[in-house]
C-alpha positions in Angstrom: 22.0 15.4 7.5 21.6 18.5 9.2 18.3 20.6 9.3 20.2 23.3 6.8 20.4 20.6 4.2 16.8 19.4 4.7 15.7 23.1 4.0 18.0 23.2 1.1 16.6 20.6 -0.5 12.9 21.6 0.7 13.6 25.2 -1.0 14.6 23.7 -4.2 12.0 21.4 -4.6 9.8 24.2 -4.0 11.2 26.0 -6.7 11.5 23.6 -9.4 7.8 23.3 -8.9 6.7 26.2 -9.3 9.0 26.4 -12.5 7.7 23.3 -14.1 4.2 24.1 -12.8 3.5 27.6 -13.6 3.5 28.0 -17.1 0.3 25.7 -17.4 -1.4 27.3 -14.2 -0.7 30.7 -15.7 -2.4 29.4 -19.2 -5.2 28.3 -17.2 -5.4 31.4 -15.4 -5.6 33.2 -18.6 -7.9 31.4 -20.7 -10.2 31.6 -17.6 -10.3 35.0 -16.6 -11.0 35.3 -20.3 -13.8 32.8 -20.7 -14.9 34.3 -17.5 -15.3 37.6 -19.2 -16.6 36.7 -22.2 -19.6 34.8 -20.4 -20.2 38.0 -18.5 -20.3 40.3 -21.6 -22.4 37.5 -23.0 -24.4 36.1 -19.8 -23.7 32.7 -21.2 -23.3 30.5 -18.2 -22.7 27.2 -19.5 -19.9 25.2 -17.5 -18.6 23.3 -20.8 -17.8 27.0 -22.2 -15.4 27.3 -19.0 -14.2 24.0 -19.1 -12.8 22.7 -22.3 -11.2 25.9 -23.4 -9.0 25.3 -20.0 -8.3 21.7 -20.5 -7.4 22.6 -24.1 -4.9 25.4 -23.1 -3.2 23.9 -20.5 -3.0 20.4 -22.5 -1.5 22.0 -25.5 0.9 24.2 -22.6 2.0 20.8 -21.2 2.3 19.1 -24.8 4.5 22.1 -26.1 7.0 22.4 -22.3 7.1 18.8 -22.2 10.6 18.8 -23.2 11.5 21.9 -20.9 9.9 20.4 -17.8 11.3 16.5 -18.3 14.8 18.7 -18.8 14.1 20.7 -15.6 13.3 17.7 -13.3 16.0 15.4 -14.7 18.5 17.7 -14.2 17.3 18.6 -10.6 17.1 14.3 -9.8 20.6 14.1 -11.4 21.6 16.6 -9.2 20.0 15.5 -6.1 21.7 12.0 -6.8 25.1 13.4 -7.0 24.9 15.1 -3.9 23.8 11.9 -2.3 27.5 11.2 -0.7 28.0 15.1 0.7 24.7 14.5 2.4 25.6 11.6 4.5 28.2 13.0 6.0 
């Protein structure tokens, strides 16, 4: 296994995390920068305001990619498994 292949692997790994990652960091992002806003036009500074409309978001982002994301990192294990035998060499 050469240092190529290591990085290889490394970038792809990389890659599908950010995939399978992002969609819920972005929601979070989002729904806090709006929060965020709507306590400044407000000056309501209460942390469960910030809070639960995040863990809401990014629950129902994960609940609704679930199927995406479990086909995303399936596909890159089968893939990696397969490979197994060219990597030895």
């Amino acid at each position: 296994m050469t240092t190529d292949v290591i990085q290889g692997i490394t970038a792809e790994v990389f890659k599908v995390i950010i995939q399978v990652a992002g969609p819920s960091l972005i929601v979070g992002l989002v729904i806090g920068l709006m929060v965020g806003f709507f306590q400044t036009v407000t000056q309501i500074q209460e942390f469960t305001l910030t809070f639960v409309p995040k863990m809401i978001g990014v629950f129902g982002c994960i609940f609704l990619l679930m199927p995406w994301m479990a086909g995303k990192l399936v596909s890159f294990t089968e893939n990696l498994f397969r490979q197994i035998p060219f990597y030895i060499k």
